[in-house]
C-alpha positions, -999 to +999 in steps of 0.1 A: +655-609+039+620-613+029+600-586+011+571-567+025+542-574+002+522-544+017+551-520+010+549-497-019+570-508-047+601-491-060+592-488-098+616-488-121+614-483-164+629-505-184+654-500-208+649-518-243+686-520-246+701-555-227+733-538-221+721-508-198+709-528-170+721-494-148+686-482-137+674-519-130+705-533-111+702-501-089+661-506-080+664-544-076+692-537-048+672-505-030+644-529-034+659-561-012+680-530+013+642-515+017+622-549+019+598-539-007+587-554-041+598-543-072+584-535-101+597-535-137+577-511-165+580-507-200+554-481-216+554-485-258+557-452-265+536-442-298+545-454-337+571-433-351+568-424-389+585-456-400+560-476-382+542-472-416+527-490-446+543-480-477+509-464-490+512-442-462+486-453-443+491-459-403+486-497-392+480-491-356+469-525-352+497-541-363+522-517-346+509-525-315+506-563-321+542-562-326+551-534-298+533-558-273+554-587-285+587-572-279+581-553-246+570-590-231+603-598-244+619-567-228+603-574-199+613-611-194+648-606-201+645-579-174+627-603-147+654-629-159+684-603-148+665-593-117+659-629-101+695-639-110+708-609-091+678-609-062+668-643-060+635-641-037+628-604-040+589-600-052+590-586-083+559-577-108+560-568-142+535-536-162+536-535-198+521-501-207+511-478-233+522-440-236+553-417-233+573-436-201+580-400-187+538-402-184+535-437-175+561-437-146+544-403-130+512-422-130+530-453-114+546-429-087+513-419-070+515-452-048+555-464-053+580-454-027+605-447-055+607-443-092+637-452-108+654-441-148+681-443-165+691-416-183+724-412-208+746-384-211+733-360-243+738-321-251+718-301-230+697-292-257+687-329-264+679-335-230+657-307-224+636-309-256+641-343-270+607-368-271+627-391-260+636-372-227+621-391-198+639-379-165+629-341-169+591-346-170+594-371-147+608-356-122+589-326-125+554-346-118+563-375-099+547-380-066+578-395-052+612-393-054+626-399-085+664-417-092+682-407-123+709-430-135+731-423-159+760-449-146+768-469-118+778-462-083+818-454-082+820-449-046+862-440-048+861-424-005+860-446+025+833-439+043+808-438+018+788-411+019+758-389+000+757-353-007+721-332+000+712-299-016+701-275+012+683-241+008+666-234+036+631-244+018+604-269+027+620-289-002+654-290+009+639-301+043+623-330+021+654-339+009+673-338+037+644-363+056+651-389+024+688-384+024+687-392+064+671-420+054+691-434+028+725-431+042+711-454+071+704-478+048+735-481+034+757-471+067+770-436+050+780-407+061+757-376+047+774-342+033+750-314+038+757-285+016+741-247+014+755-232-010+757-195-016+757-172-045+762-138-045+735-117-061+747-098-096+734-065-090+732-051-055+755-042-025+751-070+001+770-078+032+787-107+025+798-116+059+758-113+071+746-133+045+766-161+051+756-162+087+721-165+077+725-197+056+745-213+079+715-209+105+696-221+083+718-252+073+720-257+114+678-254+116+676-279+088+696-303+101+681-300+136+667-330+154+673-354+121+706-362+137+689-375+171+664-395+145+689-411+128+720-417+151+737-439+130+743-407+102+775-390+106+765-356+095+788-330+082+773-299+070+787-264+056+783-234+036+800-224+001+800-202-020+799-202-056+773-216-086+747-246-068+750-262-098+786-260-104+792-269-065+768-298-058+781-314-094+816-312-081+807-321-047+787-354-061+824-369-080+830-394-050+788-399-034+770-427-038+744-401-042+731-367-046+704-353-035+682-325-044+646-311-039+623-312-074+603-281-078+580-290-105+548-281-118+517-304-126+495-305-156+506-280-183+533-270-167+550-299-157+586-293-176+588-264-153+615-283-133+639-263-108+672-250-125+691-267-101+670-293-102+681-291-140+713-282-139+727-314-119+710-341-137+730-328-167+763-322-144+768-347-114+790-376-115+768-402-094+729-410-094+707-377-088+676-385-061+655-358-068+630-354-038+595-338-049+584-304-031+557-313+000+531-298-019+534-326-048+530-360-024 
């Protein structure tokens, strides 16, 4: 299958560390299954205190000398991995300076995906750590963003993906990419609203319920007739979204949510959910950027 050149790529960072070749393996296949080129980053980051001389004195110079020396290393044995498991897909190489989270936001104005690994930490870590990349990523990328924190495990025959659905332009997004995806990979597609009840209030249950699934139904509307090949199944729970759509994710190949972030200042100001199952799910999170951000 050959690649088309004029496609945007699917970015993906690169992990220093040779043994998590997650993220890449992942991109390099979505690449050939979409047709489009590839292309492997690795952003330096900045000097941390014990890139220092010992009279205290930063040598930036030398720092980067030797930061640019191992990320082309980085970076070959990650086109090395790539062409032995894609031979023939295009694939381009960015050696870059800056936070990643930063560098792979800019890179997502013209890719068609942006793709990270991320390992399992405390919630604390993840949310506030430097080192965090998939958080303030996906709250400013212009495309959607893939968060791997271990392979596919695909246990269910058919395969199939789950999608977050609210009822909101976003969820519509996401429903569009997850449409999308599961053709490509000839899946079935889970479709799940699910509702909590409000803490404080007296509500009828019974009414409330009714209205998401009409909205579920509207959602899915005419995406079925686009993509005929998608067996859709679609309902509505109730209970935590996070709780539900982690739990729901332990057998996808994929689930899929809408990003509400903010850009600029703001831009850690990623949804709860959003939040919630990057920390939670059992399979790789596609987090699918409100309309209003691409």
């Amino acid at each position: 299958m050959r690649t088309d050149m004029k496609a945007s790529p699917i970015v993906v960072g690169v992990d220093p560390d040779a043994e998590r070749r997650t993220a890449l393996a992942w991109a390099a296949d979505e690449a050939q299954r979409r047709r489009r080129p590839l292309r492997l980053v690795y952003a330096e980051g900045e000097p941390l205190p014990g890139d220092r001389r010992r009279d205290g004195l930063p040598s930036w110079e030398r720092w980067r000398d030797a930061s640019h020396v191992a990320g082309d290393t980085v970076l070959e044995d990650a086109l090395a991995f790539v062409e032995s498991r894609c031979p023939g897909l295009a694939t381009s190489t960015l050696l870059a300076e800056g936070h990643p989270a930063w560098v792979l936001a800019e890179q997502s104005r013209h890719a068609a995906l942006v793709v990270t690994g991320s390992h399992r930490t405390g919630a604390a870590r993840e949310l506030f750590s430097s080192a965090s990349v998939s958080l303030p990523l996906s709250a400013r990328s212009a495309c959607p963003v893939v968060v791997l924190r271990e392979a596919e495990h695909t246990t269910q025959q058919p395969p199939y993906f789950v999608v977050g659905v609210d009822g909101s332009s976003g969820s519509a997004a996401a429903m569009d990419f997850t449409f999308e995806e599961a053709q490509l990979r000839d899946a079935h597609l889970r479709a799940l609203y699910v509702w909590h009840s409000p803490l404080r209030g007296v509500l009828d249950e019974h009414h409330a319920l009714q209205e998401c699934r009409r909205l579920l139904a509207e959602t899915a509307a005419g995406r079925t007739a686009a993509h005929p090949g998608v067996e859709l199944h679609h309902e509505v729970i109730k209970g935590h979204p996070v709780r539900e759509l982690s739990e729901a994710s332990a057998h996808a190949l994929g689930l899929v949510v809408g990003a509400r972030g903010h850009g600029g200042f703001r831009s850690m100001l990623l949804g709860s959910v959003s939040q919630g199952v990057l920390q939670h799910a059992y399979c790789p999170v596609l987090l699918v950027p409100h309309p209003r951000h691409q």
